[in-house]
N, C-alpha and C positions, 0 to 999 in steps of 0.2 A: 571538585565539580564546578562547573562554569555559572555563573551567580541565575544566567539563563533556563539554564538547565532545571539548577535547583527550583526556583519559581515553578519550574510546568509540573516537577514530579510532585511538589508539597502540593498545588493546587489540582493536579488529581486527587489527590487524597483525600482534599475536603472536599471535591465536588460528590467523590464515593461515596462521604460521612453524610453531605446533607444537600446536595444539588446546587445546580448554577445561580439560581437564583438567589438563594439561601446565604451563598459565599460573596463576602465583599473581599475588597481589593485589601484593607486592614488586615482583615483574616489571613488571606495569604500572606501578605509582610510579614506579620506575627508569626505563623508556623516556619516561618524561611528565619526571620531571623534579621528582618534588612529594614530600610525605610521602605516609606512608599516612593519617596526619590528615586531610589534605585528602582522599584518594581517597575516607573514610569521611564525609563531608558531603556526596558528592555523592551515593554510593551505598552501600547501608545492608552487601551484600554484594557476589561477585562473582558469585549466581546475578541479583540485581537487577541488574546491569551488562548481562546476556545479554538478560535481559526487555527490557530499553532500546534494547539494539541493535536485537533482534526490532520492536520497536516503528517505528522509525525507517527499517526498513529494508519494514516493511509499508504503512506509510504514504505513504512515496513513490513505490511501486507503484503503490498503490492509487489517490492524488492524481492522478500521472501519466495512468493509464488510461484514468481517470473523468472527467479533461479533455478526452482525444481522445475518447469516445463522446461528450460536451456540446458538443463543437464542432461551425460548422457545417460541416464538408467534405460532399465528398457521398457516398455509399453505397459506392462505388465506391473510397474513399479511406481513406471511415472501416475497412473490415475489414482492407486492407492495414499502416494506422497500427495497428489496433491489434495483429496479430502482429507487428509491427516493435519496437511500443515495447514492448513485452515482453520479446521475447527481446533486445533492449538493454540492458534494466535487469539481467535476469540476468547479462549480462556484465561489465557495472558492477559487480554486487556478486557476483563468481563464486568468489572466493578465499571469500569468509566462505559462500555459500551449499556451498560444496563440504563443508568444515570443519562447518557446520551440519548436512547430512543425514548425515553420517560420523557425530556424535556426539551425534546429539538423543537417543537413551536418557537420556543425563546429564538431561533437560530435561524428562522424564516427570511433570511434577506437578500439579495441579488449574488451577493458577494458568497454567502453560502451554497446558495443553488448550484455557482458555476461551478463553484470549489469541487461539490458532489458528484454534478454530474462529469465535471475531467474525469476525477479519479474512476468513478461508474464504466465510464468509454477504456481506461486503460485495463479496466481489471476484465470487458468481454474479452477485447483483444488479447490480452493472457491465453483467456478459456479458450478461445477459436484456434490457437495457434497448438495448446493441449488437446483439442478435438484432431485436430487436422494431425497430428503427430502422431496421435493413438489408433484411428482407424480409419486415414486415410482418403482414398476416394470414394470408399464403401461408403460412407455419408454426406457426400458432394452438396447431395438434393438437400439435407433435415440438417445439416452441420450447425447452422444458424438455431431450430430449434432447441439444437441439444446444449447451445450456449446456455441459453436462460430454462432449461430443466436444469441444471448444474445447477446455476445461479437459485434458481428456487430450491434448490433439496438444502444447500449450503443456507438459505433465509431460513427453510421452516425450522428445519432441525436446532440451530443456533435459538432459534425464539424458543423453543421446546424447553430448552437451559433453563429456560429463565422461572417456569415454575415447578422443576425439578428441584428437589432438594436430596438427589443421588447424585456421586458423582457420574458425567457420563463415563461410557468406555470408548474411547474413542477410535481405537484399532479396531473393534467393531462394529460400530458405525460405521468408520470407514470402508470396510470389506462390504457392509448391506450396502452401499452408496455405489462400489463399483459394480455389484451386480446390478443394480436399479440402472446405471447409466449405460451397462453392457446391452443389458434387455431391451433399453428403449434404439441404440445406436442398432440393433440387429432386427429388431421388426417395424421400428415406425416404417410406413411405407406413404402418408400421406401428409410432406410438409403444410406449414402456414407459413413460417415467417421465412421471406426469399433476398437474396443480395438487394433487391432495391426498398423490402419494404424496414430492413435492420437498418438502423442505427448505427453499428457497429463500426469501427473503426474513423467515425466519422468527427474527429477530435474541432471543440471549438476553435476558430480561431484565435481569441487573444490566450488562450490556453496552448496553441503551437510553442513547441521546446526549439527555439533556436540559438546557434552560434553564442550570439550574444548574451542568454537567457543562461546556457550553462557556465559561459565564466564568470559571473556573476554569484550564481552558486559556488561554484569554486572559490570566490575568494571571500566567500563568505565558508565553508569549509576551512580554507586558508588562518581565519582567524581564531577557529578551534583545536585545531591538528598543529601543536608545536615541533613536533619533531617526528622521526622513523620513515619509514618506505614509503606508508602513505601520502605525509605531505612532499616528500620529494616526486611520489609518482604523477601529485593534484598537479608541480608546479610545470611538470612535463608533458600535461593534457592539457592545461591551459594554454604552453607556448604552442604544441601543438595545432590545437583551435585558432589560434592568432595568425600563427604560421607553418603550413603543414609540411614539415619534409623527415614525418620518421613513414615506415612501413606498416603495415597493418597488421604484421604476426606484432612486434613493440607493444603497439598499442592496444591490442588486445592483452598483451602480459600486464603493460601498465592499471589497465581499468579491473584485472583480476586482483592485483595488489592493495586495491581500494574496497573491492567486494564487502569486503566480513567486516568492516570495520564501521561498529554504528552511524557515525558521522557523517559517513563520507557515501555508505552504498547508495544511496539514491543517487547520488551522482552517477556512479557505476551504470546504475538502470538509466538515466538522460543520457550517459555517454556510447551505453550499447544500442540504444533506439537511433540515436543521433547517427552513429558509423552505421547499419544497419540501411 
């Protein structure tokens, strides 16, 4: 494991055991195993540590989600999958998201806001693109509404976790989840929120993914991925980006090659928005 790596998974652990606050930069060394030398090469602070997590931990959300609305299942699968993989992933990361909403004041700062709300803007864009896929122009007018009833059923129920002490069922939740959003997508009849007054799609600018932005990622990739398909297919999206002369069936093969593979799928997700 990459000395980086290690650092972020042991400093989950202690943030789970006792909060951000709580945890010094020693403490982590000490459960890693390293100097603080090294801990301060990989990350400049420990609010840069948090940024990091936040990052890694939005990403594979995001990646996640944004595969099962691209895939082909059918309509029928795709809304089921995507309240499924959802409330998954927050169980996945439930110890650190717990510890995160306890203690995000600490995390109040320009650099977090923007962090948030990027990711925020890419995860409607998901849903909109999931609404629009599942039922079409039947909800033309409420499509925009039905983003953020998602978005809220996806909030309440996850916060519900929190002073459960059952485990959820999650297959069933997610079936009441598709009924609750069938119901709403087939009788709302009187929207609010309209193409000009959403938010949606409307990505910051120094948050714009370009050219330059993902080979950068790339060869930052580049220096985790030693060997196999993956880093051959990174070094052939990168010349790509530099210099374009393959096809678009290629390069769609290329960036599926990268998909599964922790590392490197967000890249995947910048390189399919990017071509897109």
């Amino acid at each position: 494991m990459l000395k980086k790596q290690l650092i972020m998974q042991k400093a989950v652990e202690l943030f789970a055991e006792q909060g951000f606050e709580a945890t010094s930069v020693q403490q982590i060394t000490d459960r890693c195993g390293i100097s603080k030398g090294a801990f301060y090469l990989s990350f400049k602070s420990k609010d840069e540590l948090i940024l990091a997590l936040i990052d890694q931990f939005m990403t594979e959300i995001i990646t996640d989600i944004d595969s099962i609305v691209k895939s082909n299942k059918s309509k029928d699968e795709l809304l089921f999958d995507f309240f499924y993989i959802n409330l998954s992933l927050f169980e996945k990361y439930s110890d650190y998201a717990k510890t995160f909403m306890q203690e995000q004041l600490h995390l109040i700062k320009e650099e977090f806001i923007e962090k948030m709300h990027y990711y925020n803007l890419l995860n409607e864009k998901t849903i909109l693109e999931l609404v629009e896929r599942v039922y079409g122009d039947h909800v033309q007018d409420i499509k925009y509404d039905l983003v953020y009833c998602i978005k809220g059923f996806i909030r309440i129920y996850t916060e519900l976790f929190f002073v459960s002490h059952t485990p959820p069922d999650f297959e069933k939740l997610s079936h009441s989840l598709v009924e609750k959003t069938n119901l709403l997508a087939k009788h709302t009849k009187l929207p609010f929120i309209t193409a000009e007054y959403a938010p949606l799609l409307q990505s910051p600018k120094n948050n714009e993914i370009s050219k330059e932005k993902i080979v950068e990622v790339i060869n930052q990739n580049l220096e985790e991925v030693e060997q196999g398909i993956e880093r051959e297919s990174l070094i052939l999206l990168r010349d790509q980006l530099n210099m374009p002369t393959l096809p678009r069936a290629i390069i769609k093969g290329l960036i599926r090659n990268i998909r599964q593979h922790p590392i490197t799928k967000w890249t995947s997700y910048l390189l399919e928005n990017y071509y897109d």
